[in-house]
N, C-alpha and C positions, 0 to 999 in steps of 0.2 A: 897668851901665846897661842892658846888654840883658836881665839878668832881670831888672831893673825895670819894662823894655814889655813884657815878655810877660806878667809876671803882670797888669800891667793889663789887658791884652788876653783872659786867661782870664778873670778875676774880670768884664766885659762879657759876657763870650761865659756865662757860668753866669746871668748876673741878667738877662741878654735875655729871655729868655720868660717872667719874672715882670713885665716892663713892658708885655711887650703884653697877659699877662692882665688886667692894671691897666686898661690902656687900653681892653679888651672890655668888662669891667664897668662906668667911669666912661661908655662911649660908652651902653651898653645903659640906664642909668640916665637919660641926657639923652634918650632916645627915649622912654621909660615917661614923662618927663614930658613932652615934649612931649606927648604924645598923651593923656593926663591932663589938661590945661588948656587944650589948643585942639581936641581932637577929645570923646573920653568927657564930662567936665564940659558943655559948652556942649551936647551933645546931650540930656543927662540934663534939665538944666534947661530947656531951649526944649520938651523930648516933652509931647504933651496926656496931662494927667490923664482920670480914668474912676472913677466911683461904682461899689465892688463889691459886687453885687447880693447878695441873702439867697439861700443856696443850703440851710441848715440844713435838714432835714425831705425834701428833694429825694432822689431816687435816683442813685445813682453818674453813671450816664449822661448824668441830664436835667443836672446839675448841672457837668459839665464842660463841654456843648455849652454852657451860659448862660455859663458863662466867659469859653469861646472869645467868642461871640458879644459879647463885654463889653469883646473885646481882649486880654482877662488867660486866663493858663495856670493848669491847676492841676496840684498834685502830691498823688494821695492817701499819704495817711499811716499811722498805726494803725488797728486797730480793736478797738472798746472793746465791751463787754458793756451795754446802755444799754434797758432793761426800756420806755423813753417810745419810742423809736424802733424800724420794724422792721428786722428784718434788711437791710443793703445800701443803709439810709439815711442821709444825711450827719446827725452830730450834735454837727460844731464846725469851725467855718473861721476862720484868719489868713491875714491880717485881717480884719478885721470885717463884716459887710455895711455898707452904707452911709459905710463910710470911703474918702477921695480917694486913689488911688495912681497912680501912672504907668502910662500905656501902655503893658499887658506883662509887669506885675508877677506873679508867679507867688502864687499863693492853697490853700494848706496846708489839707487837708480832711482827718475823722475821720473813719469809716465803724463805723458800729452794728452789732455782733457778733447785736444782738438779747436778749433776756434770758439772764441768765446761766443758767448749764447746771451739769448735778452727774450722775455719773457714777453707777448703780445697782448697789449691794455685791450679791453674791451673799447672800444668806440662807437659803435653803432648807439645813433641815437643821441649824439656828438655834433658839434656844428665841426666845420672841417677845419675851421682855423684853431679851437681846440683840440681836434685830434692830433693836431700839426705838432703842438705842445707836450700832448700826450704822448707821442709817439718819439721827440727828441728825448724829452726825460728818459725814455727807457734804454735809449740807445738804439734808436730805430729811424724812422722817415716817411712820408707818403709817397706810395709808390705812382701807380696811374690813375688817374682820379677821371671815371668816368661819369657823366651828369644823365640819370634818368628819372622820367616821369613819374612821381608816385604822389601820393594821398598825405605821405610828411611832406611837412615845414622845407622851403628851399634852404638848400647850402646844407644840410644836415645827413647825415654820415648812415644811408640804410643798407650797407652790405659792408663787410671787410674779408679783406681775402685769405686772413687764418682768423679763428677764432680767438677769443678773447684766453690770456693763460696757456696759448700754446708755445714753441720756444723754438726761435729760428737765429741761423746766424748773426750776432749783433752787426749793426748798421746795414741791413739790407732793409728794400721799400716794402711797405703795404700797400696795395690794389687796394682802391675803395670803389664804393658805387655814390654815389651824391643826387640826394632829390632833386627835381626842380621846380617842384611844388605840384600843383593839379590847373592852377590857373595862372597864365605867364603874360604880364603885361604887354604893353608895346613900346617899351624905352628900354634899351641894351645898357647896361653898365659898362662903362668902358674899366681900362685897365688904370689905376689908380697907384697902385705900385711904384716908391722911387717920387714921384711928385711931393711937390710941400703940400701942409695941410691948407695953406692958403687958396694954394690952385686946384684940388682936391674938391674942397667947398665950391668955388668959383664953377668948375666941368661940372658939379654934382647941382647948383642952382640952375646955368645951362640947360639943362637936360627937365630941369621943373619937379629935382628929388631933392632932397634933403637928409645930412647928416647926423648921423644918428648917434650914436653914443661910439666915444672918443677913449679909447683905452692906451696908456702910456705905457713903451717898455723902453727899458733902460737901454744904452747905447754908448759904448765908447770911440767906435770908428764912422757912427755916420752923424752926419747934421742932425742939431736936433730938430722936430717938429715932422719930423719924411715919413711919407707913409711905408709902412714895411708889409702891411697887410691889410685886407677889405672882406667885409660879410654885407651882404653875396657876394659872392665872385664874381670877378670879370663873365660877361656872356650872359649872366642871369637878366631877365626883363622882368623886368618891375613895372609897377604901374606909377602914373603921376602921384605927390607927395611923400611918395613912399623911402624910407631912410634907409642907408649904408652906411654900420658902422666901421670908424676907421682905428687901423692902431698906428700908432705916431709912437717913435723916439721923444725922450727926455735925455736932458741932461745929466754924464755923470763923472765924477770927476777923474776915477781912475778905476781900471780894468777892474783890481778887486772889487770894487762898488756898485758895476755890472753884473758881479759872477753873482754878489750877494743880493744883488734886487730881484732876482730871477726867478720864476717859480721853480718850486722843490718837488 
């Protein structure tokens, strides 16, 4: 009989503190709702509403101060590359302008990075029909290509007009300077551009030059075999034997098959 009241008395004494935790949580639970359905609830619903104003096209500044003054908080949020808006302009808010919310509602703003940006590859030291390359990839283009005498290799890339790593609006030109070697033959390259490689060869044996190394890019919209580019460039003189590499179209069968053969 007496280890019968004891173990009861242990087996209480072990599960005591799992009843009053019980009791914390079922107690803590009747307060979150009390206060849920006679305090939170009944203030939410009685608080005045408030029209939030168009703050879009606004500057960071002017656009919080109208907030405040509207009663409502904001919290800026991203900021997006956005070419319509300038830099440090709002150019998307939630909610809405002109939609009702409560007094105090906090209002979620986008901030305009400004036009997107594309970082400038180094090219100097480049032939120009790879900086051409270079410069696509990044989201750029050759801008004026002017041709001066120097001690480099013709057709190669000895000035750019920002340096290497500096960052200017995407799709705007680079300015280059282009050697034309120290010693300039007396046969002009003509312009080779658009022609087949057939006829390409054909003006380039003409002239008493020869072709030189034949690089293939993929092409969905034009013939295959057409010349799309030439090193040197049209203008450059050359002297007799001397070779002009061509880049020629291949075959491909569908646009995807283009995007994929392309350098990366």
């Amino acid at each position: 009989m007496r280890n019968l009241i004891y173990l009861s008395m242990k087996k209480y004494t072990v599960d005591k503190p799992r009843v009053k935790k019980f009791a914390y949580i079922l107690g803590g639970l009747l307060i979150f709702y009390i206060l849920m359905n006679y305090v939170v609830m009944p203030w939410y619903v009685s608080s005045p509403e408030v029209t939030v104003p168009k703050v879009v096209g606004l500057g960071e500044e002017q656009a919080v101060s109208l907030l405040k003054d509207s009663h409502l908080s904001a919290v800026v949020g991203d900021t997006v590359s956005d070419k319509r808006f300038p830099r440090g302009t709002i150019v998307m808010q939630r909610p809405f302008a002109n939609d009702v919310v409560k007094k105090g509602r906090t209002i979620y703003l986008v901030i305009s990075g400004g036009e997107p940006m594309a970082l400038v590859p180094e090219i100097v030291g480049k032939s120009i029909t790879d900086s051409k390359f270079q410069l696509e990839k990044a989201g750029l283009k050759i801008g004026e290509i002017t041709y001066v005498s120097s001690s480099t290799p013709k057709d190669i890339v000895v000035k750019q007009q920002y340096v290497g790593g500096y960052s200017i609006i995407k799709g705007l030109g680079v300015n280059v300077s282009v050697s034309l070697g120290t010693v300039e033959g007396n046969i002009e390259i003509p312009d080779l551009i658009g022609k087949s490689y057939t006829e390409a060869e054909a003006i380039l044996t003409g002239l008493k030059l020869k072709v030189g190394k034949v690089n293939f890019q993929p092409s969905f919209t034009l013939l295959p075999n057409t010349v799309i580019d030439q090193y040197p460039s049209k203008g450059t003189r050359l002297n007799e034997s001397d070779k002009v590499d061509l880049f020629i179209t291949k075959i491909v069968e569908t646009k995807e098959d283009e995007e994929k053969a392309l350098p990366r």
